[in-house]
Backbone bond lengths (Angstrom), bond angles and torsions (degrees), N, CA, C in turn:
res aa  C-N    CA-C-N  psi(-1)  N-CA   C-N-CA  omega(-1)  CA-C   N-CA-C  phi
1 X - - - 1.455 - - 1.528 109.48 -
2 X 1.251 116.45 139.18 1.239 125.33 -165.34 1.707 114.09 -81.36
3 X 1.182 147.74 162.58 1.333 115.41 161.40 2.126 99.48 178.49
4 X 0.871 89.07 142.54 1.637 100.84 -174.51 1.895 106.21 -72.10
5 X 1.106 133.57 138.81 1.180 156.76 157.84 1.419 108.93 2.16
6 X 1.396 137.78 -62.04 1.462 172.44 -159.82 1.687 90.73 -79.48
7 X 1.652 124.20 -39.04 1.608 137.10 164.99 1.842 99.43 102.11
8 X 1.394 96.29 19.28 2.073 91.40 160.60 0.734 113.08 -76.63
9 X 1.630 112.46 143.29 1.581 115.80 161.80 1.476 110.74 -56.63
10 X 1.455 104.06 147.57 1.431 123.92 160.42 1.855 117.46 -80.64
11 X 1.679 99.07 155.69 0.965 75.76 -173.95 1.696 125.33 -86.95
12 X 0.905 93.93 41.45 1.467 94.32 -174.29 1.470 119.67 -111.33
13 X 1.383 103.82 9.64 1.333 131.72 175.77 1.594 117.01 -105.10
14 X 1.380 117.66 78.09 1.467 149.72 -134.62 1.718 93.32 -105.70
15 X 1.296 123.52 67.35 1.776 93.14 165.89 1.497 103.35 -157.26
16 X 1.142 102.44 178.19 1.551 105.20 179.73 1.183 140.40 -56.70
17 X 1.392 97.29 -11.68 1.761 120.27 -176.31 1.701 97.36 -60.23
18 X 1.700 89.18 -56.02 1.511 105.35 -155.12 1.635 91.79 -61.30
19 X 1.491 121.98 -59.70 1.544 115.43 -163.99 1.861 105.51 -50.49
20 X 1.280 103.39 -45.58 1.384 100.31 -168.14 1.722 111.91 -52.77
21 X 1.634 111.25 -60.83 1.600 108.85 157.11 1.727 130.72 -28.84
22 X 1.170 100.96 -40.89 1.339 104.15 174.15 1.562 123.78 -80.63
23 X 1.451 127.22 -40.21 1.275 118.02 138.25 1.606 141.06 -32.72
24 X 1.464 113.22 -37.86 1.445 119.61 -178.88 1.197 99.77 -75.30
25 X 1.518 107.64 -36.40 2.283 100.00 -154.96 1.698 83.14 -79.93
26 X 1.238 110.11 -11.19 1.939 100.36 -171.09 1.671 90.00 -72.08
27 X 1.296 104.64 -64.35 1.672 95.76 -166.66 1.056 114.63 -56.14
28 X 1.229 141.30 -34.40 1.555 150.72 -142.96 2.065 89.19 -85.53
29 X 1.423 105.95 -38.23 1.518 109.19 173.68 1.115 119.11 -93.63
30 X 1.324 132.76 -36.35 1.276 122.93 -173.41 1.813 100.64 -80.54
31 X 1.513 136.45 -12.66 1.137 157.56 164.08 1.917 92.63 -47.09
32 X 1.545 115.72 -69.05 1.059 131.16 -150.04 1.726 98.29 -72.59
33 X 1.219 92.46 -62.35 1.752 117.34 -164.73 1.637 118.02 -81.41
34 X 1.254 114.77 -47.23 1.059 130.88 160.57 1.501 87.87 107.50
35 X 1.656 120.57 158.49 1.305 136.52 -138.98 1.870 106.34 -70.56
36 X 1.434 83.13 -41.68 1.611 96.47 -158.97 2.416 87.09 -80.08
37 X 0.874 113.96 -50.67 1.634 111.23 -178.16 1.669 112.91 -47.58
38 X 1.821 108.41 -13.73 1.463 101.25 -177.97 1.202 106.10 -125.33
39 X 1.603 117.98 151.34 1.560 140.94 -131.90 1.478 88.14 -108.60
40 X 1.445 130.89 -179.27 1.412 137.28 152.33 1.594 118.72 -76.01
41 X 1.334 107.68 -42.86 1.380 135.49 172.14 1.571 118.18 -52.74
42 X 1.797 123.91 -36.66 1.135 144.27 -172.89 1.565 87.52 -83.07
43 X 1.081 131.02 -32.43 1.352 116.95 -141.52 1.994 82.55 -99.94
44 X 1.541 91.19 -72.83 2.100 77.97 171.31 1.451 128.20 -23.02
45 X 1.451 106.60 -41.61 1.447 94.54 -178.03 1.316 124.94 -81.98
46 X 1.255 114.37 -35.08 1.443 125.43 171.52 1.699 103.99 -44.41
47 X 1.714 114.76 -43.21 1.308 106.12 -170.65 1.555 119.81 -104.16
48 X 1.453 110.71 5.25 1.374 141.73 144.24 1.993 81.83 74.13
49 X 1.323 100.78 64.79 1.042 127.25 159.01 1.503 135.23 -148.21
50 X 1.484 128.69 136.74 1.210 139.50 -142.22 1.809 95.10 -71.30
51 X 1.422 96.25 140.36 1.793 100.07 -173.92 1.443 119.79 -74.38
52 X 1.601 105.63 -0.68 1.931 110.81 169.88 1.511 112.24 -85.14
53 X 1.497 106.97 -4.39 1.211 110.30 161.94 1.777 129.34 -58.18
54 X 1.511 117.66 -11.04 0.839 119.17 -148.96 1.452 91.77 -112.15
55 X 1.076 95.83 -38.25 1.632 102.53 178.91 1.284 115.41 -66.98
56 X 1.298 108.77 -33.87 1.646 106.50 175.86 1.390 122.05 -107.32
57 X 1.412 108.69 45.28 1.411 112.36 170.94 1.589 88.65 -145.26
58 X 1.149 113.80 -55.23 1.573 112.62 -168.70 1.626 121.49 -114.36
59 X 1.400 114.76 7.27 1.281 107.12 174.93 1.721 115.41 79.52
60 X 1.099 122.29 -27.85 1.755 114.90 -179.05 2.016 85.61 157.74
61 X 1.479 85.34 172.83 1.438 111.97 -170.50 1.996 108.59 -44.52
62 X 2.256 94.94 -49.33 1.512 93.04 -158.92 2.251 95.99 -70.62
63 X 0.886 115.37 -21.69 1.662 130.65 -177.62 1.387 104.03 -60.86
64 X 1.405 126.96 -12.90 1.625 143.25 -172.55 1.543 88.96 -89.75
65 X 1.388 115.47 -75.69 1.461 133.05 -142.80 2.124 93.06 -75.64
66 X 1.375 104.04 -17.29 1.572 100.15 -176.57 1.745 98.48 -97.96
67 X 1.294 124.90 -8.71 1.276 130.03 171.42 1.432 100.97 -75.42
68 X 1.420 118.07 -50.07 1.504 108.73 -161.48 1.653 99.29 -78.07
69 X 1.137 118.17 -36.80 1.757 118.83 173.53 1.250 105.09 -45.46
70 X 1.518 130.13 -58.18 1.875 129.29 -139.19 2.045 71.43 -84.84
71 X 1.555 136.66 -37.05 1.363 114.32 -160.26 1.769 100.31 -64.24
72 X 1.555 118.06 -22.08 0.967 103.84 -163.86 1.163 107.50 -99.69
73 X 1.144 131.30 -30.42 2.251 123.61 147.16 1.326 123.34 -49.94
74 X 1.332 111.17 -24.63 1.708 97.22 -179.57 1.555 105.90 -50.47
75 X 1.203 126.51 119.03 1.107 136.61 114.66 1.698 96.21 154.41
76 X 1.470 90.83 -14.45 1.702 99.42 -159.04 1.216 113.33 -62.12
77 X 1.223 120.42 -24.68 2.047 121.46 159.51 1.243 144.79 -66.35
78 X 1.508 95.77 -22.04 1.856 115.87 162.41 1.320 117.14 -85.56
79 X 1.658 110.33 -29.72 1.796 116.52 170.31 1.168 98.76 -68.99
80 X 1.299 136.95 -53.89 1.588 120.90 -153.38 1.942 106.87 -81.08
81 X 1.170 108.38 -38.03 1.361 126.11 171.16 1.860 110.81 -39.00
82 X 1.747 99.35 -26.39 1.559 105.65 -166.79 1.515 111.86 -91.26
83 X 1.564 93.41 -39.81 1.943 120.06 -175.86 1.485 92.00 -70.65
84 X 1.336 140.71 -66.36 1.283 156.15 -159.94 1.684 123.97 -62.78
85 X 1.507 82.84 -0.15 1.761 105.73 -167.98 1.533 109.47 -74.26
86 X 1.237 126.56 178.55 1.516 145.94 166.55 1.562 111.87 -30.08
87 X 0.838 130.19 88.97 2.007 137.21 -179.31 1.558 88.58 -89.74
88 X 1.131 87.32 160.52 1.526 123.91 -164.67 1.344 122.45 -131.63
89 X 1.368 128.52 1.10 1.439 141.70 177.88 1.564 117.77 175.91
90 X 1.340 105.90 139.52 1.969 101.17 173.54 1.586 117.44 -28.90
91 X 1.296 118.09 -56.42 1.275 123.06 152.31 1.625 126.82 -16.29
92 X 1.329 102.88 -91.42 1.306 107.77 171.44 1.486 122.89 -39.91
93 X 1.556 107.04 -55.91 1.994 119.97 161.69 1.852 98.37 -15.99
94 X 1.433 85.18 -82.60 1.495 99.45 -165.87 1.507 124.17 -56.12
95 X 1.397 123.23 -18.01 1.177 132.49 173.27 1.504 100.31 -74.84
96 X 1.234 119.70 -69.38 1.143 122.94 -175.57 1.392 123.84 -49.23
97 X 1.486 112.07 -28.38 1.612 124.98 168.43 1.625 99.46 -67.07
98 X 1.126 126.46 -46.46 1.581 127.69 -174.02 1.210 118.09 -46.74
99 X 1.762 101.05 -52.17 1.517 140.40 -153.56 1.801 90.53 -59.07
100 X 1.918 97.09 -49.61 1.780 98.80 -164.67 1.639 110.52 -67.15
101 X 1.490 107.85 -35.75 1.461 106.12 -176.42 1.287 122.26 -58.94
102 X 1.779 96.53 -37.62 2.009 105.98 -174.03 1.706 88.86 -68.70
103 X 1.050 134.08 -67.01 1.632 138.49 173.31 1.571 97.08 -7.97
104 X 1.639 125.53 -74.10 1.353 120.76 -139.86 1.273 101.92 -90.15
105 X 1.364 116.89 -26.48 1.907 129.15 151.40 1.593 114.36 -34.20
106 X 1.229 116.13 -52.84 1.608 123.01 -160.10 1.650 98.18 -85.33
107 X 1.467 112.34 -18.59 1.380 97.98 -175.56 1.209 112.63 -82.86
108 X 1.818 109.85 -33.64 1.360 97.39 177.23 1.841 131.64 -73.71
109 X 1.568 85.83 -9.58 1.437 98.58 -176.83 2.015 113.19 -68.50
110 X 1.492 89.66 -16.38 1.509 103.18 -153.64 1.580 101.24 -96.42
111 X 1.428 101.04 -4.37 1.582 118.75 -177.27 1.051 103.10 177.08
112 X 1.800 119.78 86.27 1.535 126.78 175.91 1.736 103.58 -92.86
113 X 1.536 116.25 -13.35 1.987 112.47 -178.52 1.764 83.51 -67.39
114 X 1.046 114.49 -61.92 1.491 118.63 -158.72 1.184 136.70 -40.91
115 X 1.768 89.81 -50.27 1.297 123.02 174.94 1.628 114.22 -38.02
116 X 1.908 105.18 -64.69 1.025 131.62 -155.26 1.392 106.13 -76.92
117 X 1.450 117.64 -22.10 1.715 131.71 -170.98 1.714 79.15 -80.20
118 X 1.412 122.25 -70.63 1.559 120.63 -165.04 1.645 117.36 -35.64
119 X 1.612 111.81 -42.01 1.150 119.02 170.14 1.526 120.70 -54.48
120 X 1.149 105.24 -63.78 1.721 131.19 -174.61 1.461 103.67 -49.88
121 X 1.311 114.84 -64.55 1.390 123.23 161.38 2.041 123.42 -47.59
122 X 0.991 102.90 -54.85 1.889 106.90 166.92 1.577 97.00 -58.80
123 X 1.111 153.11 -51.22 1.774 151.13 177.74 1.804 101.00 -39.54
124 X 1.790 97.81 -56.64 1.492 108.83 -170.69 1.722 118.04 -63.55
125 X 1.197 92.80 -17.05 1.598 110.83 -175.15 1.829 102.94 72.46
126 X 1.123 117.76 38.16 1.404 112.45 176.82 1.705 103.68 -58.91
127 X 1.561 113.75 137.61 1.571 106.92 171.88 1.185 127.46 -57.70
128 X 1.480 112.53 -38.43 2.089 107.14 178.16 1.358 99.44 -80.72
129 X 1.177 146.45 -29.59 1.044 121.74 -172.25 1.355 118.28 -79.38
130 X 1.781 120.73 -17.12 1.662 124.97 156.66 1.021 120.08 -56.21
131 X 1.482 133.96 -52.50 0.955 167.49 -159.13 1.880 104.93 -78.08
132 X 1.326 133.85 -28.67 1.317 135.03 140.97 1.347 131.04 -66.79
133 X 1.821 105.65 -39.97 1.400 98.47 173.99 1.534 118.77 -68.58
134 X 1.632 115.33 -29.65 1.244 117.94 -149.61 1.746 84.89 -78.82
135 X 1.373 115.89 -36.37 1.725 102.23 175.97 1.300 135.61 -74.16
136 X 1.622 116.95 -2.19 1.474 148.52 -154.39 1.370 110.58 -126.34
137 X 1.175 96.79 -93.66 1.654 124.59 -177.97 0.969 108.42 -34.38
138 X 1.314 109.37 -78.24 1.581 132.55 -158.34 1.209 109.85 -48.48
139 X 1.531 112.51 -67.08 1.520 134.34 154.65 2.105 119.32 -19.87
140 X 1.107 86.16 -46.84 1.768 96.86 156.93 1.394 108.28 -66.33
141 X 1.275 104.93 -84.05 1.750 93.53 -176.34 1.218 119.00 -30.81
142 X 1.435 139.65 -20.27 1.111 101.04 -164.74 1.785 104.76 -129.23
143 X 1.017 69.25 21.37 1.915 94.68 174.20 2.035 94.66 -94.67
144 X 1.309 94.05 -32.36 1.743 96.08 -170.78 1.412 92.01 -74.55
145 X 1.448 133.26 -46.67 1.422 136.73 -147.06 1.499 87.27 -78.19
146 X 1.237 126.63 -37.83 1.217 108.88 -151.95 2.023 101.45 -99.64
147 X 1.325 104.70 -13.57 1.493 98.20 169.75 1.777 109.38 -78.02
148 X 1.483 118.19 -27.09 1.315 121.27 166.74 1.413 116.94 -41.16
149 X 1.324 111.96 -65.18 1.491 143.63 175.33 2.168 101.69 -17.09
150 X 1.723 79.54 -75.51 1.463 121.15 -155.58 2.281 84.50 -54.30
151 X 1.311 107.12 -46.20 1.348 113.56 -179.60 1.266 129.88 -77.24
152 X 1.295 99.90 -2.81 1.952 110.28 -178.75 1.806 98.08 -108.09
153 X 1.835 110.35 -43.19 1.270 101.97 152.42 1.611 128.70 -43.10
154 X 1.203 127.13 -42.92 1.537 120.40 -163.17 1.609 91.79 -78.64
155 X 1.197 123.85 -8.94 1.850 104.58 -158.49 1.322 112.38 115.02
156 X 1.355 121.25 -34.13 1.656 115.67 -150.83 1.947 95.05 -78.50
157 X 1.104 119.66 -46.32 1.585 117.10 175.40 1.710 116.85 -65.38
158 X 1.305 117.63 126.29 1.419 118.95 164.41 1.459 101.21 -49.86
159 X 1.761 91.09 158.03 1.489 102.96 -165.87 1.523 115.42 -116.68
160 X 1.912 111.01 50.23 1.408 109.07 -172.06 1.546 101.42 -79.71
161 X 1.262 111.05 -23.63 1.854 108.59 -176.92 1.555 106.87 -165.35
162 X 1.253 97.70 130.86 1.504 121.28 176.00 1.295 108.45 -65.33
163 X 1.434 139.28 -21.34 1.727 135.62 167.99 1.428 98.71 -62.00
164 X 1.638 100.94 98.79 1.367 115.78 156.01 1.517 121.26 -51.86
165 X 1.635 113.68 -38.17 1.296 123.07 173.11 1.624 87.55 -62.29
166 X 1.036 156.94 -97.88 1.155 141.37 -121.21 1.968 110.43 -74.16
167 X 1.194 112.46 -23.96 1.491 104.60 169.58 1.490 104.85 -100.79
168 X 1.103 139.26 55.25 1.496 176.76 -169.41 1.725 107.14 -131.36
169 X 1.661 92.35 -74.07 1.610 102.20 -160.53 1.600 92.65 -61.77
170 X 1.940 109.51 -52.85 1.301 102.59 -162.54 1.691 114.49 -51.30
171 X 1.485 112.08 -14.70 1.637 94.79 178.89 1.370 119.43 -97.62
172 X 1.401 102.18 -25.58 1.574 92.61 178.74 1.831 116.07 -88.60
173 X 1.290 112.37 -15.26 1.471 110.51 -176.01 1.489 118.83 -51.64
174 X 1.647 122.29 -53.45 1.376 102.11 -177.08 1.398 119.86 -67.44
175 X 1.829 122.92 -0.56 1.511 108.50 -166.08 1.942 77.57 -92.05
176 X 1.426 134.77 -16.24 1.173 105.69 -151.67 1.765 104.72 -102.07
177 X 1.664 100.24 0.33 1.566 119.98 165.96 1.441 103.93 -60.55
178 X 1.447 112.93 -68.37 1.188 135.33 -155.74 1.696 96.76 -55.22
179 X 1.115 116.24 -47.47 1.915 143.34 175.14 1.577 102.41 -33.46
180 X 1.159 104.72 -66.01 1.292 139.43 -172.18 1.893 109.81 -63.45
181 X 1.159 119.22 -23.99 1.488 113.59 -146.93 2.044 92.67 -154.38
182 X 1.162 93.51 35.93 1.764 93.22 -168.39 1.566 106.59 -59.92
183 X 1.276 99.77 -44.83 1.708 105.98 -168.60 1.248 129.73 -49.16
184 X 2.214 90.10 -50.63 1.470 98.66 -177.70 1.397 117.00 -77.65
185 X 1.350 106.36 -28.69 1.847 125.04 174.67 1.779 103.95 -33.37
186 X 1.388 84.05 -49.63 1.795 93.10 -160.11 1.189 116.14 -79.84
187 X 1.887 117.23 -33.00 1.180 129.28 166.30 1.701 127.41 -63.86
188 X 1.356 101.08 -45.66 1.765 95.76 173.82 1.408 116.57 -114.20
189 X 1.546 125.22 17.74 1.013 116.23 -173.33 1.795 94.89 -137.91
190 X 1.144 111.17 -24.58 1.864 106.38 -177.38 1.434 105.22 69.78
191 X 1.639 109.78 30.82 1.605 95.63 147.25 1.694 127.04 -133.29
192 X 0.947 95.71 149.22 1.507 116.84 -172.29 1.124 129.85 -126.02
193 X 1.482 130.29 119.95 1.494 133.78 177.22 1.437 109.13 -72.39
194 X 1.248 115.25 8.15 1.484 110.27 179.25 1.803 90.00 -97.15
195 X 1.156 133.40 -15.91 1.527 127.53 -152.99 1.623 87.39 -109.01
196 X 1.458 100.28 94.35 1.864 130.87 175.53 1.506 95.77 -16.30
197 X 1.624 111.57 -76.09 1.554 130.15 -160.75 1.699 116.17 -69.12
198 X 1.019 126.92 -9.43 1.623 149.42 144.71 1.475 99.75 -80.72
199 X 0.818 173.90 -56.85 1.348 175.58 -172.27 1.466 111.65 -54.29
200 X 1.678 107.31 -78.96 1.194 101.06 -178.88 1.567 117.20 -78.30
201 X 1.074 129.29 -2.75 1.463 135.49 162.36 1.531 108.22 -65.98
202 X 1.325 115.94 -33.54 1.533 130.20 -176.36 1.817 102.58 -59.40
203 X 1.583 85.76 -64.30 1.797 97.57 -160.71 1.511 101.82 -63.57
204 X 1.452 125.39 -21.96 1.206 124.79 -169.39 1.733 117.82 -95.13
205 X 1.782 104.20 -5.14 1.175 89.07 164.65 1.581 108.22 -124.85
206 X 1.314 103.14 46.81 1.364 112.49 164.38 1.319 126.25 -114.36
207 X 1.547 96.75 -13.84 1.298 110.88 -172.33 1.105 100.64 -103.89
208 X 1.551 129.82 -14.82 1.600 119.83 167.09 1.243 111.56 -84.90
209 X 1.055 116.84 4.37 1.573 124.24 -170.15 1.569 92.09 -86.50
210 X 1.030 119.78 -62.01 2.035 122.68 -171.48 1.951 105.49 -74.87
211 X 1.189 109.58 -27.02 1.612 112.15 -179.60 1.551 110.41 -57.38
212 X 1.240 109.95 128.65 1.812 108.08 149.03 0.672 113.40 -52.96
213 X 1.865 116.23 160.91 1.096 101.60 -127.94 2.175 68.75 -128.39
């Protein structure tokens, strides 16, 4: 392995190791610092890799932060597309409504720096980070709005209001509070979406909250 004096990779040291390192030290800083406060240069060194690395994997700093986004959507539009599918009984409805919340729970659990940068960043209107949700995200939402829809049609949703968008927000908002506010949640209040039995007590009385009754 090739490597300059100081012990960065060169760039001629081409593999996945290196891209993957360079994604983490991105989030792990742009997490800390926030996107625009960290350099290309800060980020090589932290991962004690050469800064032409960046260019030839991702094109510039914002090509980093849309790499680490698309790693964290891959797949997430064909999973929800599967959960979100054709139900077959109140039962099933409601399982499958469960199924999506524990889903969007585990992702953030599985990457809460990321998560929270994706948010922070979508507020800022950064372009890659629109530009993932609107091919991802968005695409969820409205796969969610419209399985809501399909479930307030059959009967299974109480019938205080036909804005699917709004019994939408009411289910996903406190997991995306909680998303948003992990630290202090956990610090002055002792709750945590990481703590299973708070969790599924959570999703389950949110979901009896919108169910007929």
């Amino acid at each position: 392995m090739k490597s300059h004096n100081d012990g960065s990779v060169v760039a001629g040291d081409f593999n996945n190791d290196s891209r993957k390192k360079l994604i983490d030290t991105a989030v792990e800083l742009f997490s800390k610092k926030g996107f625009h406060a960290v350099s290309v240069r800060e980020i090589c060194s932290q991962a004690k890799l050469n800064i032409s690395l960046i260019s030839y994997y991702f094109s510039g700093k914002e090509g980093l932060l849309v790499a680490a986004l698309e790693e964290l959507s891959k797949g997430q539009l064909e999973r929800v597309e599967v959960l979100l599918g054709k139900f077959e009984s109140r039962l099933d409805f409601e399982a499958r409504l469960k199924g999506f919340l524990n889903g969007m729970v585990k992702l953030y659990l599985d990457n809460p720096l990321l998560i929270r940068l994706f948010l922070e960043e979508l507020e800022k209107q950064q372009a890659g980070a629109e530009r993932v949700f609107s091919q991802t995200f968005f695409k969820t939402w409205e796969l969610f709005t419209q399985f809501i829809k399909q479930g307030r049609q059959a009967g299974f949703l109480r019938s205080s209001t036909e804005n699917d968008r709004i019994i939408a927000i009411q289910l996903l908002s406190p997991f995306l509070g909680l998303m948003r506010t992990s630290v202090s949640s956990k610090k002055f209040y002792q709750i945590t979406l990481a703590d299973k039995d708070f969790r599924d007590a959570l999703i389950e009385q949110i979901v009896l909250s919108v169910l007929e009754k």
